[in-house]
C-alpha positions as CSV (number, residue, x, y, z in Angstrom):
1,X,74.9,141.2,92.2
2,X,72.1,140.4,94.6
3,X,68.8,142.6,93.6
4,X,66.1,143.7,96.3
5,X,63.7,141.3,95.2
6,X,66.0,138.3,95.6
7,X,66.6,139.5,99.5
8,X,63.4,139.7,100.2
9,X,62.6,136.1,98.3
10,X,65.4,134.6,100.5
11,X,64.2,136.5,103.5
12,X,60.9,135.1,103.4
13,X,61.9,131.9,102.6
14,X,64.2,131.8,105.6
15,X,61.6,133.2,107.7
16,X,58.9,130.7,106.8
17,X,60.9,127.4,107.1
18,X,62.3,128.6,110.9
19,X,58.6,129.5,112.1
20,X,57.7,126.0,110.5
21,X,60.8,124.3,112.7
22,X,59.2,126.5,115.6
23,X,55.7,125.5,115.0
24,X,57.0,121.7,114.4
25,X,58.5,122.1,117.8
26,X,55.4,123.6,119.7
27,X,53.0,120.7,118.6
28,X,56.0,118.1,119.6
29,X,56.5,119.5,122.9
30,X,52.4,119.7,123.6
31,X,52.3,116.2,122.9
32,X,50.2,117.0,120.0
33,X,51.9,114.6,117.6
34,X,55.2,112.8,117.3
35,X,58.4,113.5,115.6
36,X,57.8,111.2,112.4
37,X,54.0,111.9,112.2
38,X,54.7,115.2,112.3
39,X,57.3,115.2,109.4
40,X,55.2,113.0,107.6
41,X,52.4,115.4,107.8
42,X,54.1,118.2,106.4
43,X,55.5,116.3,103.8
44,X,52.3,115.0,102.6
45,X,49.6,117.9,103.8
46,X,52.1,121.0,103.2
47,X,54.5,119.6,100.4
48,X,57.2,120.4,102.7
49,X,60.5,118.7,101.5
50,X,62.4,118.1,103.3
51,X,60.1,117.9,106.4
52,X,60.9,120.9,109.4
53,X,62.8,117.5,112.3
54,X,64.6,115.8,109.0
55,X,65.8,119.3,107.5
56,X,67.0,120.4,110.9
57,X,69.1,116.9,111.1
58,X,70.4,117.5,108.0
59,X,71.4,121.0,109.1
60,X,72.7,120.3,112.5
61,X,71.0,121.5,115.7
62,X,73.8,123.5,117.1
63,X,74.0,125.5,113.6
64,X,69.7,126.1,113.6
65,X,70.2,126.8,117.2
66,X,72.4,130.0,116.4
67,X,69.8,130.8,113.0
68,X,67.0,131.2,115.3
69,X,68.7,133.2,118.4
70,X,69.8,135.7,115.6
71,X,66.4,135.4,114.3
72,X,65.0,136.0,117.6
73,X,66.9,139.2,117.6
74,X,65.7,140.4,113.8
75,X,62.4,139.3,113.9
76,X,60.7,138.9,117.5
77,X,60.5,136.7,120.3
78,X,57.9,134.3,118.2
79,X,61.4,133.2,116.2
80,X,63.2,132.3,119.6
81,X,64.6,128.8,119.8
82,X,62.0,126.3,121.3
83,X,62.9,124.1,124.8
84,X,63.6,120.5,123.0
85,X,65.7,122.0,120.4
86,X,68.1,123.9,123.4
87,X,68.1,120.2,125.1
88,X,69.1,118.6,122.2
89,X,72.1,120.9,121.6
90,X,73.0,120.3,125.4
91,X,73.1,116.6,125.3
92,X,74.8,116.8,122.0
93,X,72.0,115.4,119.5
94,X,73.2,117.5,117.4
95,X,71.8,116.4,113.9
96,X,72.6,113.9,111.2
97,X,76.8,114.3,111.6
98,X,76.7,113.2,115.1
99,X,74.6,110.2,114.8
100,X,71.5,111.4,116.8
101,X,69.1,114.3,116.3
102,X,65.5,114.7,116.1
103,X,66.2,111.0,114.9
104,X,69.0,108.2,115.2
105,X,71.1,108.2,112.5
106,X,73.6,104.8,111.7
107,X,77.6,105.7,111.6
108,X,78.8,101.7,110.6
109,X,82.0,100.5,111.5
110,X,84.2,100.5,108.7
111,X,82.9,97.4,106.3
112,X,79.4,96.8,107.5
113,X,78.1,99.9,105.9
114,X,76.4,97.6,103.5
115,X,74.1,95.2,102.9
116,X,70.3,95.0,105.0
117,X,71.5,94.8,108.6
118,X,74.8,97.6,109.4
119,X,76.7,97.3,112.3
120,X,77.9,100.0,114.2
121,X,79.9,99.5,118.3
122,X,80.6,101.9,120.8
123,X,82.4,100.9,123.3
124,X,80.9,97.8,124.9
125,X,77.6,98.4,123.0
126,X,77.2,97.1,119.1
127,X,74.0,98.1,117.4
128,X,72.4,96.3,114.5
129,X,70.6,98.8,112.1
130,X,67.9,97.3,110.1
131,X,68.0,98.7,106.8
132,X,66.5,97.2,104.4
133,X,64.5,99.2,102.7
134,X,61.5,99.8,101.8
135,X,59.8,97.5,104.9
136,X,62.8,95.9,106.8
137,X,62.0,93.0,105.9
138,X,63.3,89.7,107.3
139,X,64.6,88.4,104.2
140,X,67.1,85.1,103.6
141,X,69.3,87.9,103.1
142,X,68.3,89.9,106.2
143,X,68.6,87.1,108.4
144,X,71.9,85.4,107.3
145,X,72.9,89.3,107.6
146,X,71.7,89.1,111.5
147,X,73.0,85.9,112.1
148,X,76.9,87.6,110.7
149,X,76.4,90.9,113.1
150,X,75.7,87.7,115.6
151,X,78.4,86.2,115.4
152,X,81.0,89.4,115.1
153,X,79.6,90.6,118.5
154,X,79.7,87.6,120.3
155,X,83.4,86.9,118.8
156,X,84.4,90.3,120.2
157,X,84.7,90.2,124.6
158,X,84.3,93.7,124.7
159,X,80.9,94.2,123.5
160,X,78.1,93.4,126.6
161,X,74.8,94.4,124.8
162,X,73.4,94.7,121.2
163,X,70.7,96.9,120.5
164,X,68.4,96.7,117.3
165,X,67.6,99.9,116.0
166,X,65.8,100.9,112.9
167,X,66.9,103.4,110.2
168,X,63.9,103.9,108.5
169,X,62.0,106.3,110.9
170,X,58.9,105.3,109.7
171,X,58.9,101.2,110.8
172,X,60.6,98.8,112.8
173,X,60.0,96.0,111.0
174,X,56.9,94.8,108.4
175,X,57.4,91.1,108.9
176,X,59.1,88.3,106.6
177,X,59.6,88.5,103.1
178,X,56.6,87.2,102.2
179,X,57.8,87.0,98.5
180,X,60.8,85.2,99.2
181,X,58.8,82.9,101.5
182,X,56.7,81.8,98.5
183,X,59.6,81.2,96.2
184,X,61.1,78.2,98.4
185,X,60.6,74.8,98.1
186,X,59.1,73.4,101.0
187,X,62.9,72.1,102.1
188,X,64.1,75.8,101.6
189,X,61.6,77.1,103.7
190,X,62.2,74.9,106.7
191,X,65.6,75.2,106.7
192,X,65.4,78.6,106.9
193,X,63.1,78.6,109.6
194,X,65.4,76.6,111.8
195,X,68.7,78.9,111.1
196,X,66.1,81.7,112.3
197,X,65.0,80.0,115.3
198,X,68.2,79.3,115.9
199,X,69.6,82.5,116.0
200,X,66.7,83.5,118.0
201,X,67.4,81.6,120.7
202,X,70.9,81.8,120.7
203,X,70.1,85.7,121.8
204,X,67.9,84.2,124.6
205,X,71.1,82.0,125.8
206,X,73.6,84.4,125.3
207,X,75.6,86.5,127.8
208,X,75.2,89.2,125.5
209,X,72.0,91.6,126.5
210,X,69.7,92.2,124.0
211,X,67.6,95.4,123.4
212,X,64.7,96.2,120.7
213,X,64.3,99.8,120.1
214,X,60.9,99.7,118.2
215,X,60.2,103.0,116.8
216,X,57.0,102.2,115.2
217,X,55.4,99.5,113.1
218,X,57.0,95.9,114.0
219,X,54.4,93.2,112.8
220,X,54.8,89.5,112.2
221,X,58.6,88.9,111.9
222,X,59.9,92.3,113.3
223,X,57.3,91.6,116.7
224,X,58.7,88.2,116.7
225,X,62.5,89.9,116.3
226,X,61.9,92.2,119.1
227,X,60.0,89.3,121.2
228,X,63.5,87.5,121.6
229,X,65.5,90.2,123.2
230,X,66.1,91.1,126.1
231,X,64.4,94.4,126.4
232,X,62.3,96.3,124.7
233,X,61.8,99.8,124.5
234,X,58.8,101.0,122.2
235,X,58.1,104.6,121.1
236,X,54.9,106.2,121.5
237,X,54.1,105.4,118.0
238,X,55.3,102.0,118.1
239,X,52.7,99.0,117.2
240,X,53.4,95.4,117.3
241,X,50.9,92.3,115.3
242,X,51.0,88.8,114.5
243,X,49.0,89.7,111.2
244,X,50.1,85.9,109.5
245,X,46.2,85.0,110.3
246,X,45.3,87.2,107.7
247,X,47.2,85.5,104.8
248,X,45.9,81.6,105.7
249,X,49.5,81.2,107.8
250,X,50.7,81.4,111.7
251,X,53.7,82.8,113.1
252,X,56.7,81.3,112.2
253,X,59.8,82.8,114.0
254,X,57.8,82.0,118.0
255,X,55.0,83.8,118.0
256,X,53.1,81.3,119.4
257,X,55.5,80.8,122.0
258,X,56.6,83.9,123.1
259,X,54.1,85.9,122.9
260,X,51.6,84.2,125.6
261,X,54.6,84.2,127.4
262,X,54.8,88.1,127.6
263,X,51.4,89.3,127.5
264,X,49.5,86.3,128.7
265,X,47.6,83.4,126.8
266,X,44.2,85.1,126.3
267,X,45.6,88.1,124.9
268,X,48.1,86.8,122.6
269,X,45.8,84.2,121.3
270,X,43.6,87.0,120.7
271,X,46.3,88.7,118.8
272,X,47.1,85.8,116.8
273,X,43.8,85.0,115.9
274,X,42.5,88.2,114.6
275,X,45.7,89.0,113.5
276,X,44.7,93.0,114.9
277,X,47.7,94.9,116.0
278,X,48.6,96.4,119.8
279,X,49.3,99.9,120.4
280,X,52.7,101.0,122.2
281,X,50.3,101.8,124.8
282,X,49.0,98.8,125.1
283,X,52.5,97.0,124.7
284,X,53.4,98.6,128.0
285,X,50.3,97.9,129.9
286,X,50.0,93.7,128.9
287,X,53.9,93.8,129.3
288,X,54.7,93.5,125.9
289,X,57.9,96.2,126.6
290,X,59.9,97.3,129.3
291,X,59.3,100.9,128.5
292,X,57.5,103.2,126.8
293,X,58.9,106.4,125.7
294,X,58.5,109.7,123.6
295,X,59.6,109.5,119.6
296,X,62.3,111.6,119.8
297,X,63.6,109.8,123.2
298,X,63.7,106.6,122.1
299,X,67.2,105.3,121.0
300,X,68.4,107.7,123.4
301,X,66.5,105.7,126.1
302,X,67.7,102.4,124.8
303,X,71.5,103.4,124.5
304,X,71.2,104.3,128.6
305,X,69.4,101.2,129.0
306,X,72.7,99.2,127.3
307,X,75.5,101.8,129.2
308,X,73.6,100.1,132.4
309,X,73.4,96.4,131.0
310,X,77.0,96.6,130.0
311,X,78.1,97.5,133.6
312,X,76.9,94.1,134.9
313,X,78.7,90.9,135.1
314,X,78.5,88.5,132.3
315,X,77.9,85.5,133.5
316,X,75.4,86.3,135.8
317,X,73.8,87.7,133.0
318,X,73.8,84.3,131.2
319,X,72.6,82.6,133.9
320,X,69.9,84.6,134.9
321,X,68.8,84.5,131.4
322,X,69.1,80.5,131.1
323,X,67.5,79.8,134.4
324,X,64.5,82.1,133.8
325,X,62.8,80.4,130.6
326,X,62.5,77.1,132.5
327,X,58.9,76.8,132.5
328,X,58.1,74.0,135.3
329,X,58.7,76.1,138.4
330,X,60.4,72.5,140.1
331,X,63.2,72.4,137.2
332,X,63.5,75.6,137.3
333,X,64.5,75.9,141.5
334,X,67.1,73.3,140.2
335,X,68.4,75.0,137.4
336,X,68.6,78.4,139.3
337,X,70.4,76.3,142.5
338,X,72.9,75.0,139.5
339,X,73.6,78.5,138.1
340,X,74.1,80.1,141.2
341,X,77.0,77.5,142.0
342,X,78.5,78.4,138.9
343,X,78.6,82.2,139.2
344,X,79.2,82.0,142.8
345,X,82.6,80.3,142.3
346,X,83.2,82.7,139.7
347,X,86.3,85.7,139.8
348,X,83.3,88.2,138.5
349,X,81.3,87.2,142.0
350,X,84.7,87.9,143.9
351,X,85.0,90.9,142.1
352,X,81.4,92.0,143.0
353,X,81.1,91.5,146.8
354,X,84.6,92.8,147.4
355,X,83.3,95.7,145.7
356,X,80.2,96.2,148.1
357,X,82.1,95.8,150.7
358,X,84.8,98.6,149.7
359,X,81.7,100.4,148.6
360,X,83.4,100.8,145.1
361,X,81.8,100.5,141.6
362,X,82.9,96.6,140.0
363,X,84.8,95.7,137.5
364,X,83.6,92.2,135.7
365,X,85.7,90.6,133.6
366,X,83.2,87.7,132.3
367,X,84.9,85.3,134.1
């Protein structure tokens, strides 16, 4: 039997950790900090564990939603449910259990839930979660375990875009496995070079679209990772450094070569030199990423970004990929004249301009 003192303890318990979610919510929404900083802070300045946004996943939204309107009632309007955490609920973030809250959650297809890259599809979009804890790092491991979630997706016709995603909320990706590096021969270490290169480029070739959802720290490796897709969409707390200056090395997986590519030579030689990282900020400004985005909108952003990619017609996607790295504008007029007589005679390119001129939505078939 319940005594009056445990009530209150529980009361006040309840009561503090919803006006924490509610104060959480307040500096979120006025921009004050992000999402992870903000759990991170609580965690390490408050000894809050677990931290207000991760507790709430863990709860589910719709459920805290319902705590706090009853709250509300009980206690006073400063318990009533904040704007983001209503929006969530109605877009059905709805916490750990459904895959997306406050933060993205993986759900792998059945057999890829382990190993240091997990693979999760819906529909015609796969996602590759990072997961190799504690730093993502682009192990042998890591990257044979890309190169597997490679080849699955681009065995399988239905899926049109893959999206990297991280689980760990606090980093993208830290880079190579320095360790592992240093442990190969120097044959070892070349031949695993070239199967990364490889794979890199065989996402810059591909029909498949490519999309980097960096939701903070991606330096050396995981830069050179999200250089080689498609798109990238960075969170406001996202960085991105070639810091291989620092330890006597260059980059090793293009970041040479694709980085003056996106943000222009001065500035990535800059980078590379100094090995100093680039805001998310900054990333959107010298073109580094396509967009830049909120914490807590971030893999929500990116998964709109692939519903969109996946609607367009394959091999027009290939093309236009192929065509646009030519770097000598004169091959690349030819190349472009060459891939437009391939898609043009293509059923997709029937499919398209009958539907404009029906002034119906297309259906491409890749073919």
């Amino acid at each position: 039997m319940s005594t009056a003192s445990d009530v209150n303890v529980s009361e006040v318990v309840d009561r503090f950790q919803l006006k924490a979610f509610v104060e959480a919510c307040l500096v979120l929404e006025e921009g004050i900090a992000s999402t992870k900083d903000i759990d991170l802070g609580m965690m390490a300045g408050a000894g809050l564990i677990p931290p207000p946004f991760a507790r709430a996943d863990q709860e589910g939204l719709d459920t805290l939603l319902a705590r706090l309107e009853q709250a509300a009632e009980a206690w006073g309007e400063h318990f009533a449910p904040p704007a983001i955490l209503r929006r969530l609920v109605a877009q059905g973030r709805l916490g750990a259990a459904a895959g997306q809250g406050f933060f993205p959650y993986p759900r792998p297809d059945a057999g890829w839930d382990e190993g240091p890259v997990k693979l999760e599809t819906r529909d015609a979009i796969a996602i590759a979660w990072l997961d190799n804890p504690p730093a993502n790092s682009l192990s042998p491991t890591t990257i044979a375990a890309l190169r597997s979630v490679w080849e699955r997706v681009e065995d399988d016709p239905a899926v049109r875009v893959l999206v990297f995603a991280s689980a760990n909320p606090a980093l993208f990706c830290a880079g190579a496995d320095i360790k592992a590096f240093a442990a190969m021969d120097e044959a070892g270490g070349r031949a695993l070079l070239d199967e990364a290169h490889e794979l890199l480029r065989s996402w810059e070739r591909s029909s498949t679209v490519t999309i980097a959802a960096v939701n903070a720290l991606a330096f050396g490796g995981g830069c050179e990772l999200a250089m080689a897709t498609d798109i990238r969409i960075a969170a406001a707390s996202a960085s991105f450094g070639q810091p291989e200056i620092n330890l006597g090395i260059i980059p090793g997986f293009g970041g040479t070569q694709r980085l003056p590519r996106l943000v222009g030579e001065a500035k990535a030689r800059e980078m590379n030199l100094t090995g100093e990282p680039m805001s998310a900020e900054e990333a959107y400004e010298f073109g580094l990423v396509n967009r830049l985005v909120p914490d807590h909108e971030l893999f929500d952003t990116a998964l709109a970004w692939a519903r969109k990619l996946a609607g367009q017609a394959p091999l027009a996607v290939q093309q236009i990929k192929q065509v646009s790295a030519v770097p000598d504008i004169d091959e690349g007029v030819a190349e472009e004249k060459k891939g437009f007589a391939i898609v043009f005679g293509s059923e997709d390119a029937k499919e398209g301009i009958g539907a404009f001129l029906q002034k119906r939505t297309p259906r491409f078939q890749g073919k």
